[in-house]
C-alpha positions in Angstrom: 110.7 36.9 46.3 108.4 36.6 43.3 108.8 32.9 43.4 108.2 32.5 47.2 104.8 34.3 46.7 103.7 32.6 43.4 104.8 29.3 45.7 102.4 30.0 48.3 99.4 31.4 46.1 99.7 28.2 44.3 99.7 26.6 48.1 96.6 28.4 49.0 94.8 28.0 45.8 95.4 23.8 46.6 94.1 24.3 50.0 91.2 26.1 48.9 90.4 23.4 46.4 90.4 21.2 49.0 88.3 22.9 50.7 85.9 23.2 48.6 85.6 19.6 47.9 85.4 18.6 51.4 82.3 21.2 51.9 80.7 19.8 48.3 80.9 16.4 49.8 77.3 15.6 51.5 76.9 14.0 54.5 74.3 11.9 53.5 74.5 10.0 57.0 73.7 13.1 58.9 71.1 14.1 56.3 69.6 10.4 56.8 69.9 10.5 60.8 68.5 14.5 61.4 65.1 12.9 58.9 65.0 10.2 61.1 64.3 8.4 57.3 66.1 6.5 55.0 64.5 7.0 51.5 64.8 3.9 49.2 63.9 3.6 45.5 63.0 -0.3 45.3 61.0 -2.1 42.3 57.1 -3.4 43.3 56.6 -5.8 40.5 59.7 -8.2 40.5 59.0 -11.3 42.7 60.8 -11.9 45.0 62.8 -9.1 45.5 60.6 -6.5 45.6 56.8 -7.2 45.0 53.4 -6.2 46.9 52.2 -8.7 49.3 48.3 -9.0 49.3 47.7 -6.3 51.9 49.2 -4.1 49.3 53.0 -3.8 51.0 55.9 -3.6 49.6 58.2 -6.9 50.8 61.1 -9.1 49.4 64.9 -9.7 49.4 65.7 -6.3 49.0 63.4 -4.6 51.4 65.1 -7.1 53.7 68.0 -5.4 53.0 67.1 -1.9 53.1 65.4 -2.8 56.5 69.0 -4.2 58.3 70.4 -0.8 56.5 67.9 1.3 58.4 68.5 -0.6 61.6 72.0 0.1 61.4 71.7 4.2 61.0 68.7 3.7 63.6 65.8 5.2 61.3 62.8 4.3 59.9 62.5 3.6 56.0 60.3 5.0 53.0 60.3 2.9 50.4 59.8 4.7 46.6 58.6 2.1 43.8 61.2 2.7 40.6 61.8 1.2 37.7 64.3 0.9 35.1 63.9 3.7 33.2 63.7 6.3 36.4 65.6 4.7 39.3 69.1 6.3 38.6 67.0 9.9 37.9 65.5 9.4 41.3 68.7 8.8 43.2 70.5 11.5 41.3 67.6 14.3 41.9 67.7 13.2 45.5 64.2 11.9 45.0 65.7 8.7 47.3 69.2 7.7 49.4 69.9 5.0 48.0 68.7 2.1 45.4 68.0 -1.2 45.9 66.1 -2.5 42.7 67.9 -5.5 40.4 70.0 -2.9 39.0 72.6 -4.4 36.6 76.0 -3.0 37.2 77.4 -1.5 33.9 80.0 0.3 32.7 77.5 3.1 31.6 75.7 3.3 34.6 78.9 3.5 36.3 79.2 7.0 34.9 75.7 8.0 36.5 75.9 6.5 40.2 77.9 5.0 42.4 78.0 1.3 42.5 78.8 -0.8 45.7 80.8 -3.4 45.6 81.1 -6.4 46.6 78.0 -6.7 44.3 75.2 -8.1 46.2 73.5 -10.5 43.7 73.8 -11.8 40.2 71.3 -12.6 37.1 71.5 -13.2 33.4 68.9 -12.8 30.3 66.9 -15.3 29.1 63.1 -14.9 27.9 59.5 -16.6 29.1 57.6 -18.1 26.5 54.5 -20.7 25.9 55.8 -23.8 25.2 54.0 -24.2 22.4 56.3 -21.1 20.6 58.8 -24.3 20.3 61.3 -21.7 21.2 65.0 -23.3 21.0 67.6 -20.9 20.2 68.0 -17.7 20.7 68.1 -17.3 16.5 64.3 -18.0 16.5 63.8 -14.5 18.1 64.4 -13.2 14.5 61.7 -10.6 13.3 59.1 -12.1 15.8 57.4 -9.3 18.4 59.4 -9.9 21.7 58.1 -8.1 24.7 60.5 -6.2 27.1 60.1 -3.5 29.5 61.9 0.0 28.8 65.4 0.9 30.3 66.5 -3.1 30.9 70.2 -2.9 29.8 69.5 -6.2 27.5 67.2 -4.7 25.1 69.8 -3.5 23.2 72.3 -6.3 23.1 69.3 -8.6 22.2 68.2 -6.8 19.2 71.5 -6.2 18.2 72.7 -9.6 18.0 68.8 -11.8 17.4 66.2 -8.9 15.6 63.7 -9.3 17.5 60.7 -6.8 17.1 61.1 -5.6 20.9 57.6 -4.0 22.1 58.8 -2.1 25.1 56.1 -1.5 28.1 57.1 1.1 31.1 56.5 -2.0 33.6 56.6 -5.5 34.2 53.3 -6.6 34.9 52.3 -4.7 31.6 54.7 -6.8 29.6 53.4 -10.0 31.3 49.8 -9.2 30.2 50.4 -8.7 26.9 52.5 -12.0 26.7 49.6 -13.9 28.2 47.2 -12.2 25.8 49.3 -12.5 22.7 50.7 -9.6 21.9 54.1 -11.1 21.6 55.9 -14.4 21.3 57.9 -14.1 24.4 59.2 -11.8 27.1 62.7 -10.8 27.1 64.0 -10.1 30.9 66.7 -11.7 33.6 66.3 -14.9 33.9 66.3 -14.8 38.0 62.8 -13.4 37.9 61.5 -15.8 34.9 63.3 -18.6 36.9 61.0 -17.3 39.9 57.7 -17.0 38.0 57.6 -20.2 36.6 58.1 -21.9 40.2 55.7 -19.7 42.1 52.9 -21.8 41.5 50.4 -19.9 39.4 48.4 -22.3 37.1 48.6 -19.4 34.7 52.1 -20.0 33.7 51.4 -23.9 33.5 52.2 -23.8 29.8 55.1 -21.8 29.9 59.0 -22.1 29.9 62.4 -20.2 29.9 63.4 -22.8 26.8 66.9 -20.4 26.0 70.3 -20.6 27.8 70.8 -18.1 29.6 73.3 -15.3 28.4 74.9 -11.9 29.5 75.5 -12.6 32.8 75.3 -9.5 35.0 76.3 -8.6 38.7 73.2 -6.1 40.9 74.4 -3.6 42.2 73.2 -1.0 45.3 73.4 2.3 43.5 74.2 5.3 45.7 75.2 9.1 44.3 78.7 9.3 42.6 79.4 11.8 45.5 79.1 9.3 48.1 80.6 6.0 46.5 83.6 7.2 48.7 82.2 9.0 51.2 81.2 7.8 54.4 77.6 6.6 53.1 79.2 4.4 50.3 81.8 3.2 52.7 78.7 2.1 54.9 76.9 0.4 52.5 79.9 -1.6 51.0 80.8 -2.7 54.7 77.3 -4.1 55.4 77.8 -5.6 51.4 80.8 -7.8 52.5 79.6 -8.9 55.8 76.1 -9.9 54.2 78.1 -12.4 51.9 80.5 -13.3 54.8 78.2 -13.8 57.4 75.6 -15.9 55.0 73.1 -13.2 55.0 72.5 -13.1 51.9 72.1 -17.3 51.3 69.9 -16.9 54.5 67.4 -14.5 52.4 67.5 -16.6 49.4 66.3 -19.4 51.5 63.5 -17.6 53.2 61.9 -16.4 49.7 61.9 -19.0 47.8 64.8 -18.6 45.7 67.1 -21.2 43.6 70.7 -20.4 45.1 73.1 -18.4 43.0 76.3 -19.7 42.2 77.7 -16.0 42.8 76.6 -15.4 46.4 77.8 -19.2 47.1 81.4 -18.1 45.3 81.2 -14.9 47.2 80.3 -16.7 50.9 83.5 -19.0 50.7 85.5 -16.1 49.7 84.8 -13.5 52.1 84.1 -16.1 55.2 87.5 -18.0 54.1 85.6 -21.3 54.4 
């Protein structure tokens, strides 16, 4: 008799758990849908994803994305400028839903938020420089003042390996500034948003190069809390991940900013579409 009833406390105490877990787990769709807003912590300063457009709005790649994500929950979308050092804070203190904002997917962010797979873009690090720094190796980044802004994932592994003196700004527009004004020999970012810089145009950056090979490449991630990688809000986002690559999406946004085509979304087209 003992046995029977240890069997079933033991029972009920598994069913309780359960419980329990099912009634921690938010509904973040239903949270989203009774707002009638989709909250989105997106970067301001990182052309073309996510920049401000002359009347002062925030457009890009990514806001493209968070757009087609709002149409399919059927809300409207508030978009919260983040940046490296704060974005995962945000999502975590529920300041925003979701991110969208060149994250780098990492083992050690993995441990914070959720990422969603299939990834939905791809960079690498490289710096901008004047050509006149004759940069030509990464080597030749050795005890000169590099700048970078704070929470990039690369900061580290580039002053590990080169010794740079890294001057860290909260921003990227700061960083660029002081580059332009002297303050350092070159600036230390991924290479997707040097790559775009340098073609946009501006006379300013006539006399400037990416003159390194690019290293460190890294898949972007959409972040979403670690309590709803797996629930029906992460399942959501990775289904509209995989049929952005599959359908072209993705390739079709590339085209309409600007952008030189990654080898990772056309990798990623041909394997989910089965072309």
């Amino acid at each position: 008799m003992k046995s029977i009833l240890t069997g079933i406390m033991a029972a009920l105490g598994l069913f309780a758990g359960v419980a329990t877990t099912i009634a921690q787990t938010p509904d973040t769709i239903a949270q989203i849908k009774q707002r009638g807003t989709i909250v989105v912590g997106v970067k301001n300063d990182y052309k073309p994803w996510g920049f401000l457009d002359p009347s002062g709005k925030i457009v890009g790649m990514e806001i493209d994305l968070v757009d087609e994500i709002a149409k399919k929950l059927g809300v409207k979308v508030e978009l919260i400028p983040v940046t490296a050092a704060n974005r995962m804070e945000f999502l975590n203190q529920g300041r925003t839903d979701l991110v969208i904002a060149t994250m780098g997917d990492t083992e050690a962010r993995r441990k914070v938020v959720g990422m969603i797979e299939p990834n939905y873009y791809a960079g690498a690090t490289n710096v901008l420089a004047p050509k006149s720094a004759n940069l030509k190796k990464w080597e030749d980044l050795k005890d000169r003042k590099v700048c970078a802004v704070q929470g990039a994932y690369y900061n580290r592994r580039v002053t590990q390996l080169y010794q740079p003196e890294l001057i860290v700004f909260p921003a990227v527009p700061d960083a660029l500034n002081a580059l332009i004004g002297g303050n350092c020999i070159a600036f230390l970012f991924d290479d997707t948003l040097i790559v775009s810089t340098l073609a946009g145009g501006d006379q300013k950056w006539a006399g400037y190069e990416m003159p390194l090979t690019s290293e460190d490449p890294q898949l972007w991630a959409i972040g979403v809390r670690l309590t709803d990688l797996d629930a029906p809000f992460g399942k959501l986002i990775k289904e509209m991940s995989v049929d952005w690559h599959k359908s072209g999406k993705l390739l079709e946004l590339e085209k309409k900013w600007g952008i030189k085509s990654s080898p990772y979304l056309v990798e990623q087209n041909k394997k989910l579409s089965g072309s």
